[in-house]
C-alpha positions in Angstrom: 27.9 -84.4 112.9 26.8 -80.9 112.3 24.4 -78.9 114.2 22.4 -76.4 112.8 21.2 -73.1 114.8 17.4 -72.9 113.9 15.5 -69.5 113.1 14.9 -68.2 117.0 18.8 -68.7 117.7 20.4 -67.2 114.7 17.8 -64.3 115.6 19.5 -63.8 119.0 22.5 -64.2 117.7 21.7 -61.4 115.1 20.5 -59.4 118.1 22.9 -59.6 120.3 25.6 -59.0 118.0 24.1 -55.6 116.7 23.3 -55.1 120.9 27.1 -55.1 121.3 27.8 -53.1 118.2 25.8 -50.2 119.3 27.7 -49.9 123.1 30.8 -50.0 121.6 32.5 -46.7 122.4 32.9 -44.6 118.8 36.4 -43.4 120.5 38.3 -46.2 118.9 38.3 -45.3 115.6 38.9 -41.4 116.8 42.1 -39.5 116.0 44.6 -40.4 119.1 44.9 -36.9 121.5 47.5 -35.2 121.1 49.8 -33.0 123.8 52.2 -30.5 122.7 54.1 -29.5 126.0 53.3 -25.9 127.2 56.8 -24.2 125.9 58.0 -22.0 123.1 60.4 -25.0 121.9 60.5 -28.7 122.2 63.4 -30.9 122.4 63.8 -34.2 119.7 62.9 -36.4 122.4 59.5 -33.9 123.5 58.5 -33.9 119.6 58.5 -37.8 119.2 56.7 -38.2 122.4 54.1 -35.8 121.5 53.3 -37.5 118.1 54.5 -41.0 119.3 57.3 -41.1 116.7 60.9 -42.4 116.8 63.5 -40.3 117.7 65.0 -41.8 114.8 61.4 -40.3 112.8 62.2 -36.8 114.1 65.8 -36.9 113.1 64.8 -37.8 109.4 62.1 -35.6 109.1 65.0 -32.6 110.0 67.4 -33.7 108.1 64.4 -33.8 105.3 63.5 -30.4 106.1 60.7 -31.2 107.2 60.5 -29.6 110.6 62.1 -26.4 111.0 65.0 -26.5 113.8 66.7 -24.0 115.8 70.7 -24.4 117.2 71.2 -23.3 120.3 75.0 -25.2 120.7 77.1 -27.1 118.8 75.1 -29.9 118.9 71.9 -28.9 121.0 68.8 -28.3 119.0 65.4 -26.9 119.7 62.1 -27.0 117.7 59.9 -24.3 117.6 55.9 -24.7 119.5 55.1 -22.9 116.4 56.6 -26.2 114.4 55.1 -28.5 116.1 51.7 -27.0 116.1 52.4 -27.0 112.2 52.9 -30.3 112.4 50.1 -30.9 114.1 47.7 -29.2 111.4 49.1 -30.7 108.3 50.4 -27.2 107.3 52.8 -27.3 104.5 56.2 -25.6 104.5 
């Protein structure tokens, strides 16, 4: 057996739907924040933390060329503040 709302509920209903709509915060559909560490380079790990990527992400987008790396060892490497806030902008190489 079905039950059918009548005009007063489905009123409400409309009512408190568009209530709830208008106290949602507007943050959720906002850009996450995002925090580049205070330093003049950043290691792999600091970059994918700061834009929540991979470390894996980070290593393809160097070997890609697309962020800009500096040696400072054999196997040690940094990338630039400058890089990230690159990054960060869209900028294109």
């Amino acid at each position: 057996m079905k039950v059918q709302a009548g005009p007063a509920t489905k009123t409400k209903l409309k009512a408190s739907v568009r209530a709830t709509q208008a106290t949602e915060p507007k943050s959720a559909t906002a850009a996450p924040e995002v925090s580049i560490p205070n330093t003049l380079t950043l290691t792999r790990k600091e970059f994918a933390a700061a834009f929540r990527l991979s470390l894996r992400t980070v290593e393809r987008m160097i070997a890609a060329g697309e962020i800009q790396i500096r040696h400072i060892g054999p196997k040690a490497v940094r990338i630039p503040r400058t890089e990230a806030e690159r990054y960060l902008t869209g900028g294109a190489r």
